[in-house]
N, CA and C atoms of all chains as a GROMACS GRO file, in nm:
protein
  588
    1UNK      N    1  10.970   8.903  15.286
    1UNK     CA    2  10.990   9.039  15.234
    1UNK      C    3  11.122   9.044  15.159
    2UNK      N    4  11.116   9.116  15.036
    2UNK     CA    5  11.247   9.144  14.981
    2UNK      C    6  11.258   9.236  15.007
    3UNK      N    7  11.369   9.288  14.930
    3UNK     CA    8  11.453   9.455  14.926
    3UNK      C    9  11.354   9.490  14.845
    4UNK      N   10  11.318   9.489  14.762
    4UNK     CA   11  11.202   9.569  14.648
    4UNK      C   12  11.057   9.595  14.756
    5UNK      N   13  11.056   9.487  14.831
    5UNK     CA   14  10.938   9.485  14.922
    5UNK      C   15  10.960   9.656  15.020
    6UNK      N   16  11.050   9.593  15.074
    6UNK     CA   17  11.140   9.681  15.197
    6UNK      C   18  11.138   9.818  15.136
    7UNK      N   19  11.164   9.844  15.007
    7UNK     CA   20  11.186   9.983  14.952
    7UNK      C   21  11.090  10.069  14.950
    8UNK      N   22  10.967   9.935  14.912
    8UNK     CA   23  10.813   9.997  14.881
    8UNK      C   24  10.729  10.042  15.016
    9UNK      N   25  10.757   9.953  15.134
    9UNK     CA   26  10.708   9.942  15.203
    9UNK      C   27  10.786  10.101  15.293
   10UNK      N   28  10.920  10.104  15.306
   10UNK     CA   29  10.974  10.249  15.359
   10UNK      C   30  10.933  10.371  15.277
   11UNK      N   31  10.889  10.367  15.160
   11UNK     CA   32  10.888  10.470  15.082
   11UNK      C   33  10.723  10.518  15.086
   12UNK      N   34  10.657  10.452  15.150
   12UNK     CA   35  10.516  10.433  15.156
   12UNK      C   36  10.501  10.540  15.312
   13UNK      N   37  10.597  10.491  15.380
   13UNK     CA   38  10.603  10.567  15.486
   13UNK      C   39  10.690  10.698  15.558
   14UNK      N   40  10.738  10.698  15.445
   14UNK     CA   41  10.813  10.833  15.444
   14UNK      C   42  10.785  10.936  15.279
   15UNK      N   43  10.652  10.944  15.233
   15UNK     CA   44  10.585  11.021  15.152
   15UNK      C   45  10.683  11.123  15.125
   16UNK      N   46  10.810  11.205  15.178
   16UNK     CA   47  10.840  11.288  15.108
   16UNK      C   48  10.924  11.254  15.071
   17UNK      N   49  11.041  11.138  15.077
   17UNK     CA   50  11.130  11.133  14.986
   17UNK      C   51  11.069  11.024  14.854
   18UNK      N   52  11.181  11.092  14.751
   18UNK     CA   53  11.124  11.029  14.638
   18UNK      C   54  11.238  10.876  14.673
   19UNK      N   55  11.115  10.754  14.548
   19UNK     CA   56  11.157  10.603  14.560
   19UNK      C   57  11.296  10.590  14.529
   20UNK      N   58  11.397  10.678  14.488
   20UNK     CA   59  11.507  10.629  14.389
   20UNK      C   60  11.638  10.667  14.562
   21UNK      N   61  11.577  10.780  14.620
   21UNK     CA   62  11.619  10.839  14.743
   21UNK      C   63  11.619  10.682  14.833
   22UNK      N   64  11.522  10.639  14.828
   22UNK     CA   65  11.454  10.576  14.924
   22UNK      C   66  11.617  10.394  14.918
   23UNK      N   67  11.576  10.389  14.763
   23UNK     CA   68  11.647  10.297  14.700
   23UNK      C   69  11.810  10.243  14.737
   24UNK      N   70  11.823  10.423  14.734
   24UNK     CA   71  11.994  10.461  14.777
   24UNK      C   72  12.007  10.438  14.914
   25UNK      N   73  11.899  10.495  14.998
   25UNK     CA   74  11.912  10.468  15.105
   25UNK      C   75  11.940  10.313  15.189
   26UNK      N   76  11.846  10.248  15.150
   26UNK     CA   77  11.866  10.124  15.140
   26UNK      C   78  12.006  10.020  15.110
   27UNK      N   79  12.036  10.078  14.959
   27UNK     CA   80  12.176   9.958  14.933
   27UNK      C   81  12.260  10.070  15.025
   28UNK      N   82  12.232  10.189  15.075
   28UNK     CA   83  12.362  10.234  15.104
   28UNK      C   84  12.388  10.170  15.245
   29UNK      N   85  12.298  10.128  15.326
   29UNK     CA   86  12.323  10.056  15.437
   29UNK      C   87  12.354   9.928  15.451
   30UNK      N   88  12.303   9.858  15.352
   30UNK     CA   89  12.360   9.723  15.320
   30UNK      C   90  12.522   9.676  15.292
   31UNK      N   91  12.561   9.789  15.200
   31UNK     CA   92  12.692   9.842  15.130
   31UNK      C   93  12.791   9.887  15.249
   32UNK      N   94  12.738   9.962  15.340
   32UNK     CA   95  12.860  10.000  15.454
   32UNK      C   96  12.884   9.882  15.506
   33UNK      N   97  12.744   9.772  15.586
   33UNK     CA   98  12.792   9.721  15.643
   33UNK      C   99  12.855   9.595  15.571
   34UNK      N  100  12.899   9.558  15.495
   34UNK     CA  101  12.971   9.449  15.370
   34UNK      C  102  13.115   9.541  15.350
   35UNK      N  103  13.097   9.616  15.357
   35UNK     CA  104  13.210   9.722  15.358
   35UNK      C  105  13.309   9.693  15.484
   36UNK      N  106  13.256   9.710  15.603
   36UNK     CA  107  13.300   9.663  15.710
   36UNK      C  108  13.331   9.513  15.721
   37UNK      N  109  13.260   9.445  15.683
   37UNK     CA  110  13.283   9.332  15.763
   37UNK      C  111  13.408   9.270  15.588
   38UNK      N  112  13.378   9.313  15.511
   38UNK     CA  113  13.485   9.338  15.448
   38UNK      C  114  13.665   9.340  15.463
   39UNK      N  115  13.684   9.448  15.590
   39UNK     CA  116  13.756   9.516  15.587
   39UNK      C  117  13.777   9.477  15.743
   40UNK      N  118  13.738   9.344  15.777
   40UNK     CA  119  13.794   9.254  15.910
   40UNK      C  120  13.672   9.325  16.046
   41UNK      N  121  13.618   9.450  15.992
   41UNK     CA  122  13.512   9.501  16.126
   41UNK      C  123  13.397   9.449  16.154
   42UNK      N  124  13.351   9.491  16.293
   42UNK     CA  125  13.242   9.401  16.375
   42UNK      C  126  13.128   9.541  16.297
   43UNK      N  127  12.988   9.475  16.283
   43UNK     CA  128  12.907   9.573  16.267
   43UNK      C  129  12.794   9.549  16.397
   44UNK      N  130  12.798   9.647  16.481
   44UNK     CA  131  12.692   9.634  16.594
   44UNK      C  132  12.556   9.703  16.616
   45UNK      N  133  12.420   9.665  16.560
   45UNK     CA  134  12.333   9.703  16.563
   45UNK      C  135  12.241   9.736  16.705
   46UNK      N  136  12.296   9.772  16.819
   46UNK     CA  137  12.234   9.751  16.905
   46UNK      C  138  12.078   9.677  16.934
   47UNK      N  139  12.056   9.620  17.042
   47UNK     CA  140  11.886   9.593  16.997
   47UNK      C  141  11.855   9.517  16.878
   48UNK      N  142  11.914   9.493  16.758
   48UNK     CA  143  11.897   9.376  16.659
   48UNK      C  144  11.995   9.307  16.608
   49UNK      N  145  12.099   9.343  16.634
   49UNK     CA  146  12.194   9.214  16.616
   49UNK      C  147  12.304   9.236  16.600
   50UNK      N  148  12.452   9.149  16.574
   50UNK     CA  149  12.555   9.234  16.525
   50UNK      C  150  12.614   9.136  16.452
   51UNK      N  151  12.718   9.183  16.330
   51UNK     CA  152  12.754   9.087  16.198
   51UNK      C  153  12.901   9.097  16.240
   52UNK      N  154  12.972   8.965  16.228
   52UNK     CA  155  13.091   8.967  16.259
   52UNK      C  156  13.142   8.904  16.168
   53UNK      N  157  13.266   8.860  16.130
   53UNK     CA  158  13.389   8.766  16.059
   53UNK      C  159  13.413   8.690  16.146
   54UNK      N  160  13.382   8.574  16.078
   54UNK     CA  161  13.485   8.416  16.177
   54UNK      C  162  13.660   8.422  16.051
   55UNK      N  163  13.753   8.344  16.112
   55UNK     CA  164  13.812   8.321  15.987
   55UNK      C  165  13.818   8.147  15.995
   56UNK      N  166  13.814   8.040  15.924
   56UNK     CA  167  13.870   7.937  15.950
   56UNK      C  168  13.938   7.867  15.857
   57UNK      N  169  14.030   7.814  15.924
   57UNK     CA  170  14.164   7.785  15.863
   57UNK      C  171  14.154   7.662  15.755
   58UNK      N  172  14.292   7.671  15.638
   58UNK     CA  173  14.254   7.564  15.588
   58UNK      C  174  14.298   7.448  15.580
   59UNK      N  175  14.182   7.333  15.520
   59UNK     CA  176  14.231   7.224  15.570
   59UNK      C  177  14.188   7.140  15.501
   60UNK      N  178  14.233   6.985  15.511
   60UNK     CA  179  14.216   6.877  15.415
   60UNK      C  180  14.065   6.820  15.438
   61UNK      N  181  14.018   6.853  15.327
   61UNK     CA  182  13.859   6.789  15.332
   61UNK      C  183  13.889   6.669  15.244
   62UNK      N  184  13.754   6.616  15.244
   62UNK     CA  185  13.771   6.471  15.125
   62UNK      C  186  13.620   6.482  15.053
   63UNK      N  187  13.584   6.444  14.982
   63UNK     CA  188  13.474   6.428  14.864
   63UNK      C  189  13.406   6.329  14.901
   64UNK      N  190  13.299   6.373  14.954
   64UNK     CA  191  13.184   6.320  15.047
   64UNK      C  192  13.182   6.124  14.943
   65UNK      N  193  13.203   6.170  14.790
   65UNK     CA  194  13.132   6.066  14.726
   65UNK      C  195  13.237   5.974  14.666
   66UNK      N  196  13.374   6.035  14.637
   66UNK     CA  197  13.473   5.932  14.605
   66UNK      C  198  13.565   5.935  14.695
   67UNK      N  199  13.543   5.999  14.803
   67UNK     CA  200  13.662   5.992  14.954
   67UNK      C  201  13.782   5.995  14.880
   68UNK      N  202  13.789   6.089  14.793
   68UNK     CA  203  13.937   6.182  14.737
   68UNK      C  204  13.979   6.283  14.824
   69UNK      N  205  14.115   6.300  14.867
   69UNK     CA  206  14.138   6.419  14.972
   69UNK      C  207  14.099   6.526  14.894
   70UNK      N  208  14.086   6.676  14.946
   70UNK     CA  209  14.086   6.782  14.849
   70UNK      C  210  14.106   6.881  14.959
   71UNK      N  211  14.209   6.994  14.875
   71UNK     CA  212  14.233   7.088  15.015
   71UNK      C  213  14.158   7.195  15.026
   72UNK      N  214  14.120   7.245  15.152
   72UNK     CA  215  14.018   7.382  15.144
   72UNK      C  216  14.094   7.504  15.149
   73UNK      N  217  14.096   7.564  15.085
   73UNK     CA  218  14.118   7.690  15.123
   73UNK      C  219  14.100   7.764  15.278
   74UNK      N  220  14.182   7.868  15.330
   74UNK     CA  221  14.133   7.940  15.487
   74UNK      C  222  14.042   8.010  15.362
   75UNK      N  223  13.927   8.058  15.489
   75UNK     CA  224  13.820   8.136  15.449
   75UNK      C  225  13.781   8.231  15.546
   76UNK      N  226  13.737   8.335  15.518
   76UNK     CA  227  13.634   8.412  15.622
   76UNK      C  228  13.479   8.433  15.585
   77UNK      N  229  13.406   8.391  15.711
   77UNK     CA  230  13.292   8.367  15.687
   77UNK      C  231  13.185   8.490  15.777
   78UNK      N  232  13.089   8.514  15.704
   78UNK     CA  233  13.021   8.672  15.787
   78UNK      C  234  12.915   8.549  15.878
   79UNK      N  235  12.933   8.602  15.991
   79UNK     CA  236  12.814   8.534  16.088
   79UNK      C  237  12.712   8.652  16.166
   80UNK      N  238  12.589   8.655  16.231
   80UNK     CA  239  12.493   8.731  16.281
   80UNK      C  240  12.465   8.634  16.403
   81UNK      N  241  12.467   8.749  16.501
   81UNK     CA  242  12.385   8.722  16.625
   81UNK      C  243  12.273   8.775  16.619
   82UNK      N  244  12.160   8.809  16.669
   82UNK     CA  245  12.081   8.866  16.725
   82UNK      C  246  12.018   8.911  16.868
   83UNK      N  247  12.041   8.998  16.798
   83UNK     CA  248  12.051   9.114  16.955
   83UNK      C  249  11.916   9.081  17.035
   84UNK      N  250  11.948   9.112  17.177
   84UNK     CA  251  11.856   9.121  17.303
   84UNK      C  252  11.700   9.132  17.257
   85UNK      N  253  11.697   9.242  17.234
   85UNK     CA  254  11.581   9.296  17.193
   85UNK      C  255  11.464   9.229  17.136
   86UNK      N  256  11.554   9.228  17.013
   86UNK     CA  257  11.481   9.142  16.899
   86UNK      C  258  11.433   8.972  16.912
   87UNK      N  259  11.535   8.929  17.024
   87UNK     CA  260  11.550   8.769  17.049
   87UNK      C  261  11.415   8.776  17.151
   88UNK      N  262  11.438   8.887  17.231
   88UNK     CA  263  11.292   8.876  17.318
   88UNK      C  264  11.137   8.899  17.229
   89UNK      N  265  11.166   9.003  17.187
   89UNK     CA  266  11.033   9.042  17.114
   89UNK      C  267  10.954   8.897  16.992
   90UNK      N  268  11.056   8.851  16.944
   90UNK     CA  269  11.034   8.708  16.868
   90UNK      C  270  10.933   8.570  16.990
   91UNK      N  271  10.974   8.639  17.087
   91UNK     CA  272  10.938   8.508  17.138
   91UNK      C  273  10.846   8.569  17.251
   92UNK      N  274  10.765   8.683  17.244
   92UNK     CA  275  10.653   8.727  17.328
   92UNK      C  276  10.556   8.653  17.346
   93UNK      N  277  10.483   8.672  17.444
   93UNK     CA  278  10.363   8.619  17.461
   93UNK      C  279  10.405   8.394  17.448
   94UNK      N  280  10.512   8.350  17.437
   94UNK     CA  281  10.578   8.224  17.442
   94UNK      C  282  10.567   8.187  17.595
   95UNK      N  283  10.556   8.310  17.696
   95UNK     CA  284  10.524   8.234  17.866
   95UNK      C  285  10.616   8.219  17.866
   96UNK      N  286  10.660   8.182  18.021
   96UNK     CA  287  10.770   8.103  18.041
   96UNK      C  288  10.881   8.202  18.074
   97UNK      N  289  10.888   8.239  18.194
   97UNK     CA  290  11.008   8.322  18.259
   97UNK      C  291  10.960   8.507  18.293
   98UNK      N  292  14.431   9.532  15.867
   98UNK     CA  293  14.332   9.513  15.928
   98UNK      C  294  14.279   9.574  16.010
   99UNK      N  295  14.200   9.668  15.999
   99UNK     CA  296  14.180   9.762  16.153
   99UNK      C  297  14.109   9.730  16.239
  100UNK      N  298  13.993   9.604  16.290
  100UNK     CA  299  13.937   9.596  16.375
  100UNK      C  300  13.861   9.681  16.474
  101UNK      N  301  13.780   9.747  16.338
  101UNK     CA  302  13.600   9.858  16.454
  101UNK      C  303  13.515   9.774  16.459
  102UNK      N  304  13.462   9.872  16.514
  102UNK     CA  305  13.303   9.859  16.501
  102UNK      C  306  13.205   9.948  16.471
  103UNK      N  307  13.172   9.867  16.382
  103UNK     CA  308  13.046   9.969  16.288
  103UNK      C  309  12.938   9.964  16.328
  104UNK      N  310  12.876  10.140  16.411
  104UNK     CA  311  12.732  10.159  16.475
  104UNK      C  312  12.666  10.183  16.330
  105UNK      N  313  12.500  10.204  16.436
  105UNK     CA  314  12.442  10.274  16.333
  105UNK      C  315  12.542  10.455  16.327
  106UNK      N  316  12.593  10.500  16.392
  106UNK     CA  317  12.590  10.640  16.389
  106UNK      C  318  12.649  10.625  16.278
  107UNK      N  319  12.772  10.516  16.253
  107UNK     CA  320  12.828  10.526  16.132
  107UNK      C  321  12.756  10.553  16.019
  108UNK      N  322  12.678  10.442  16.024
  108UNK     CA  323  12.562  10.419  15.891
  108UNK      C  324  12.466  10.514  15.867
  109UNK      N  325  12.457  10.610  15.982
  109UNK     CA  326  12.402  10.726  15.926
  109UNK      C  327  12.470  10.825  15.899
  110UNK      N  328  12.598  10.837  15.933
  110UNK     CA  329  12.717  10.962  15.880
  110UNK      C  330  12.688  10.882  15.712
  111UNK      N  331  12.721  10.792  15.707
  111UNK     CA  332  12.769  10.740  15.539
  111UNK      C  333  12.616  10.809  15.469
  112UNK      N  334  12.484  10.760  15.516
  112UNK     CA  335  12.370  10.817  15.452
  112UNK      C  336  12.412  11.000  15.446
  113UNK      N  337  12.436  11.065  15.532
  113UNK     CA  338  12.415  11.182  15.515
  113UNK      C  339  12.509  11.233  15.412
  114UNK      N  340  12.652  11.165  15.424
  114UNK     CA  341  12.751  11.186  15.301
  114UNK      C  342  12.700  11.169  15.147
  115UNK      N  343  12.626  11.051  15.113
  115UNK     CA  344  12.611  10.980  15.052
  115UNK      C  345  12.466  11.005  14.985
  116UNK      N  346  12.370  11.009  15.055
  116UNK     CA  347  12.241  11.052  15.012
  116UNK      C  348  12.220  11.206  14.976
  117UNK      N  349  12.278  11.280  15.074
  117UNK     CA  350  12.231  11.423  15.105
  117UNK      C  351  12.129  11.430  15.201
  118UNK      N  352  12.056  11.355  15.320
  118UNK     CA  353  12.003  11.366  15.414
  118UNK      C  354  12.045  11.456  15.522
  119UNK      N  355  11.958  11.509  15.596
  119UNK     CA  356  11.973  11.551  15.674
  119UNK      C  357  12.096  11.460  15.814
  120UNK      N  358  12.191  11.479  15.919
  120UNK     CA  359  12.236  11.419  16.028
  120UNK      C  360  12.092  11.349  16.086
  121UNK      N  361  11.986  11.456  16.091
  121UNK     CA  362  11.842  11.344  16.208
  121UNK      C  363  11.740  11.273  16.088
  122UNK      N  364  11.721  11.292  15.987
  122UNK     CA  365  11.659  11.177  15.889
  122UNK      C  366  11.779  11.102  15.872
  123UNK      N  367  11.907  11.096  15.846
  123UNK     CA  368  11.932  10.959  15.828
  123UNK      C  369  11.949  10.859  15.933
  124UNK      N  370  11.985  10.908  16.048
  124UNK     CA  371  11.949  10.852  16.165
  124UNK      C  372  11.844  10.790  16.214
  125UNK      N  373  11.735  10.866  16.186
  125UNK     CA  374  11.554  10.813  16.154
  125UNK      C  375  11.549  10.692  16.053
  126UNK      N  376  11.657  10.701  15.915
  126UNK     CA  377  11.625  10.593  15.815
  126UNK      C  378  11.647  10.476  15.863
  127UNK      N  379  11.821  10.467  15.922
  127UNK     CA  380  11.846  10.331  15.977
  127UNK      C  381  11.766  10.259  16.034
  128UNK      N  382  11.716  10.379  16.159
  128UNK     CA  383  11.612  10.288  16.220
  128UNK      C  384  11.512  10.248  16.169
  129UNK      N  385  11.444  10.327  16.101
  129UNK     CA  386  11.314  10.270  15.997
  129UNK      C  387  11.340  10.142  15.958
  130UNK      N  388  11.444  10.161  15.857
  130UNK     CA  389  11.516  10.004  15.799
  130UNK      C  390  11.508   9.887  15.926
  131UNK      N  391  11.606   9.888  16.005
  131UNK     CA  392  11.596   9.790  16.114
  131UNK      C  393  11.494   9.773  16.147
  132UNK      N  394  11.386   9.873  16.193
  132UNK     CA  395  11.264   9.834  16.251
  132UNK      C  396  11.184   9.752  16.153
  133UNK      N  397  11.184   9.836  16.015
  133UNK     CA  398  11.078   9.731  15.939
  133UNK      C  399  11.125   9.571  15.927
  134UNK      N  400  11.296   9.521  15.930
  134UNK     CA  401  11.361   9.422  15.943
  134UNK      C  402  11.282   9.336  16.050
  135UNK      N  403  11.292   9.404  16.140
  135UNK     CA  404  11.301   9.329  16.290
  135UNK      C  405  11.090   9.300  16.291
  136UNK      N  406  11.024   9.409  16.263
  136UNK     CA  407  10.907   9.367  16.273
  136UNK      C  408  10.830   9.250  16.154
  137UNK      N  409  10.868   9.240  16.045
  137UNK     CA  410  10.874   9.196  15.947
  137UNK      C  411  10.913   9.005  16.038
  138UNK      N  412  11.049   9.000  16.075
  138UNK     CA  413  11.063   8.853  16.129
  138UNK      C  414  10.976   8.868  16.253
  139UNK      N  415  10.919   8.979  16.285
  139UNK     CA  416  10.855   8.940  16.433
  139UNK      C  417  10.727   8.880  16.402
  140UNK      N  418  10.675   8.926  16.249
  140UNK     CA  419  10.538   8.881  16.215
  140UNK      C  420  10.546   8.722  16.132
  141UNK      N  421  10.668   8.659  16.186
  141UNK     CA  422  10.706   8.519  16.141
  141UNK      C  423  10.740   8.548  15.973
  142UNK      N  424  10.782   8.613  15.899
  142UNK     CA  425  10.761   8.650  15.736
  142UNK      C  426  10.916   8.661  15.774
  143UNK      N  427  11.029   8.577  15.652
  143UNK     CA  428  11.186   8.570  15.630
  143UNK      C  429  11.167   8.722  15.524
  144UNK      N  430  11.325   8.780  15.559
  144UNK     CA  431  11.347   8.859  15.501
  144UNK      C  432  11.502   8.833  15.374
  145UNK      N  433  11.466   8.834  15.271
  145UNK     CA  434  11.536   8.886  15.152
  145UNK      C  435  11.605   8.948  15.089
  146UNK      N  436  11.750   9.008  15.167
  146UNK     CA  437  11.802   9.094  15.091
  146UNK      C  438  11.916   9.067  14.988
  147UNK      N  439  11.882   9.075  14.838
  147UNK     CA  440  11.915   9.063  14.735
  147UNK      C  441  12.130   9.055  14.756
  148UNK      N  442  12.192   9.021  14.742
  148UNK     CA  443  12.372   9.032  14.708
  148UNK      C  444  12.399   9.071  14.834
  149UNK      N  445  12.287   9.037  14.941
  149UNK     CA  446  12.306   9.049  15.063
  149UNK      C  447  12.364   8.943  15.177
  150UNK      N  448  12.216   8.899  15.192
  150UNK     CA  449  12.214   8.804  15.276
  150UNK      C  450  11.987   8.755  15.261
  151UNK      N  451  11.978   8.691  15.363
  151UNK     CA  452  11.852   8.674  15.415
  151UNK      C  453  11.832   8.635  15.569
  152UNK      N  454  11.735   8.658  15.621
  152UNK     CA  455  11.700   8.630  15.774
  152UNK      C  456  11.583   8.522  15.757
  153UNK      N  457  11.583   8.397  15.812
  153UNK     CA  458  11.478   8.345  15.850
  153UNK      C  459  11.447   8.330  15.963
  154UNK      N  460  11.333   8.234  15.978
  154UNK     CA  461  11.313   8.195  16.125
  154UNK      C  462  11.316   8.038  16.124
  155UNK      N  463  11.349   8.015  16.264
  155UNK     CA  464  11.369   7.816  16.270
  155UNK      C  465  11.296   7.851  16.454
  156UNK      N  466  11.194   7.749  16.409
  156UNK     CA  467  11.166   7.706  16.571
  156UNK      C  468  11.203   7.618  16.616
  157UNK      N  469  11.225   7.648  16.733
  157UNK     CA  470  11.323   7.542  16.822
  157UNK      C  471  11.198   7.460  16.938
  158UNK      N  472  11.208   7.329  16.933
  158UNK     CA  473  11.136   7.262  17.023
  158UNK      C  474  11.102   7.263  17.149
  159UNK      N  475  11.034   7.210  17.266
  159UNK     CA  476  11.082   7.213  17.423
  159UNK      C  477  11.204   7.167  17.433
  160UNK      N  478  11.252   7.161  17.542
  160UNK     CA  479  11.404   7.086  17.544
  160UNK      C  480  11.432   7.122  17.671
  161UNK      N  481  11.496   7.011  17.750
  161UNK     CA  482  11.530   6.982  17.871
  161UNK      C  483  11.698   7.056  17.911
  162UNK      N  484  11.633   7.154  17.982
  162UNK     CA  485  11.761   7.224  18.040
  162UNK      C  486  11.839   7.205  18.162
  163UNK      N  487  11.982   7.271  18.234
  163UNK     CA  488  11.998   7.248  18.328
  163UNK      C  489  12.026   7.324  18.418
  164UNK      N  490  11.960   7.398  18.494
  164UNK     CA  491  12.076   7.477  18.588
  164UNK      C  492  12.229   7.398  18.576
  165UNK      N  493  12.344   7.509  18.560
  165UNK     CA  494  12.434   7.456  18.559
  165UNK      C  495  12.533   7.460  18.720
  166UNK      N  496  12.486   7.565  18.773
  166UNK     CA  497  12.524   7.572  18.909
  166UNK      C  498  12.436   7.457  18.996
  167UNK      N  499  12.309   7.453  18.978
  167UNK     CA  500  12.222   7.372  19.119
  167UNK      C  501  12.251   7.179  19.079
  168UNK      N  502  12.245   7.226  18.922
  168UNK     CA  503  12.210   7.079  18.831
  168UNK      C  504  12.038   7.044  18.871
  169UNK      N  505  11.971   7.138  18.864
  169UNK     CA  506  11.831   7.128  18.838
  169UNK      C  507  11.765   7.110  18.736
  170UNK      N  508  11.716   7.042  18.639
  170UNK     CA  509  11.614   7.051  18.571
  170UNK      C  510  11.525   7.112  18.540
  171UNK      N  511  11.530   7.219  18.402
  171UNK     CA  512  11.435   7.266  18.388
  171UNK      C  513  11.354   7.272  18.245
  172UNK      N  514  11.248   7.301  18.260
  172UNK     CA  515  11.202   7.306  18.057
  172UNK      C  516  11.277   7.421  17.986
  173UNK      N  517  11.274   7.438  17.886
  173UNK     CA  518  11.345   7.482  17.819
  173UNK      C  519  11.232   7.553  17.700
  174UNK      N  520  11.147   7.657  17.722
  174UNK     CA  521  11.069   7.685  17.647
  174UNK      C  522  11.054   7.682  17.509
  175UNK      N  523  10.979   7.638  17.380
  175UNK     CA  524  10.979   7.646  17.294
  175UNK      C  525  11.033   7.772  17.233
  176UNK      N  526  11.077   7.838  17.095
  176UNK     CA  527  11.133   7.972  17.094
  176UNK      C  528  11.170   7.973  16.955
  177UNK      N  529  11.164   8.081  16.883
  177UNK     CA  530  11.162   8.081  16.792
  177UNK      C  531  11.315   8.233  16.744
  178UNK      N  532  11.428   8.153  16.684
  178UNK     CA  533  11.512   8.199  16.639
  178UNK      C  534  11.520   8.272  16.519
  179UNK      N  535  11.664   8.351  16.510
  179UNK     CA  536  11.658   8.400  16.325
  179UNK      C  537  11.792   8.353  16.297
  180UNK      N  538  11.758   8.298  16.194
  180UNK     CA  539  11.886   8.212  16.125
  180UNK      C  540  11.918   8.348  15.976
  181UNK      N  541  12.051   8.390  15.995
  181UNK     CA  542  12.102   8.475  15.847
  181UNK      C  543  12.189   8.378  15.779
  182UNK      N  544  12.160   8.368  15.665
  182UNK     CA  545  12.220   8.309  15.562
  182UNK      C  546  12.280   8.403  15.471
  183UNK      N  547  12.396   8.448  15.440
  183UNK     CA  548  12.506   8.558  15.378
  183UNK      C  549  12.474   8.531  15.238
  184UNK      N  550  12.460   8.618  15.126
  184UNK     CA  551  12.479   8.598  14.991
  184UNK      C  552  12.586   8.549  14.931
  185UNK      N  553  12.612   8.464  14.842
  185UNK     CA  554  12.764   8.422  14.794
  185UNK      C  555  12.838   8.597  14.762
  186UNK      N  556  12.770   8.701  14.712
  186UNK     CA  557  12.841   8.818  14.668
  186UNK      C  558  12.872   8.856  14.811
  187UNK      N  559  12.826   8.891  14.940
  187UNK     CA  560  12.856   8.878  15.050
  187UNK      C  561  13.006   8.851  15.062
  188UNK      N  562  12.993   8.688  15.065
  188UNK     CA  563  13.095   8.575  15.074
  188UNK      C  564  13.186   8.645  14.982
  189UNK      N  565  13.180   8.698  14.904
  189UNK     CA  566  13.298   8.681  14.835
  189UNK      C  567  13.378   8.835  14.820
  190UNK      N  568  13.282   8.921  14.844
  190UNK     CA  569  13.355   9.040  14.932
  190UNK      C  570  13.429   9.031  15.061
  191UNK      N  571  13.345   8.911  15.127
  191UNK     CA  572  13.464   8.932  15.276
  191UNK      C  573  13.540   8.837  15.227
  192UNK      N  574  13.607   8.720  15.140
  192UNK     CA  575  13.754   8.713  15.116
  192UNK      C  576  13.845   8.773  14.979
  193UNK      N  577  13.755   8.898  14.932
  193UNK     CA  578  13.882   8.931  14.831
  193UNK      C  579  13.964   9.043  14.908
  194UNK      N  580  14.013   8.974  14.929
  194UNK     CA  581  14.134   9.065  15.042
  194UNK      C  582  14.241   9.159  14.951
  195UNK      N  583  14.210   9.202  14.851
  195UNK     CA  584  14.261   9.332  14.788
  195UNK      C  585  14.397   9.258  14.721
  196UNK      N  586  14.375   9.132  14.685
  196UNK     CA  587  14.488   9.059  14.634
  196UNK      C  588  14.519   9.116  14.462
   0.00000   0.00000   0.00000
């Protein structure tokens, strides 16, 4: 599924707002949470997951192909867990516990 | 650096600012959104979001576990994960640090 999918598919099910509503709605949730995690914050979705910042530091890499040093930059990187919920429901009917 | 955490309540204050929704439809949207997210990988189908990110799925094999208190042996059920992969525009919003 894409976002174009996702848009069509919410807008299909909520008949009274119009698609462009629907549209906004959409990047506008995408947009807060990039916003946040942006701006060093945890985003916690209860029940489906939560998006955090690692930071890691930088450091001397080398070039896989001429084993030249090269330095990395520190970086921050967005990572996702997935929440309880969702981790169970994925794996229903799997047996086992 | 302020260090929150961003609920949905947030994400639906920003919709109601932002859209003109009602406080209980945008609250209803998030969840819509998440739900169609979450059912969407539940029906094994990766999700796509454009300067976003994406969600897939990776199945994970049997695999031999351990109680770590008894040191018992146990299986380790097959199971099926979601792997997010961040958009480089993502990436590159969380390091332009307002330089």
């Amino acid at each position: 599924m894409t976002k174009s999918e996702l848009i069509q598919r919410l807008s299909e099910k909520n008949p009274h707002l119009y698609l462009r509503d629907v549209e906004k709605i959409v990047d506008t949730i995408f947009e807060e949470i990039t916003r946040a995690l942006a701006s060093g914050d945890r985003v916690e979705l209860r029940g489906f997951g939560a998006f955090s910042v690692k930071e890691r530091e930088a450091r001397t890499g080398r070039n896989p192909r001429t084993g030249e040093k090269v330095s990395v930059d520190a970086k921050r990187l967005p990572f996702f867990k997935t929440g309880k919920a969702l981790r169970e429901k994925l794996n229903e009917g799997h047996g086992s516990r | 650096m302020a260090n929150r955490t961003l609920t949905r309540a947030d994400i639906a204050e920003a919709l109601y600012e932002q859209v003109g929704l009602s406080r209980n439809e945008s609250a209803d949207l998030v969840e819509s959104v998440l739900d169609e997210i979450a059912q969407t990988l539940v029906g094994g189908e990766a999700v796509k979001i454009s300067s976003f990110g994406s969600f897939s799925l990776r199945e994970k094999g049997e695999r031999v576990g351990r109680n770590p208190k008894t040191g018992v042996e146990v299986p380790i059920s097959p199971r099926k994960v979601v792997v997010f992969r961040a958009s480089h525009v993502l990436k590159d919003h969380i390091n332009e640090k307002g330089a």
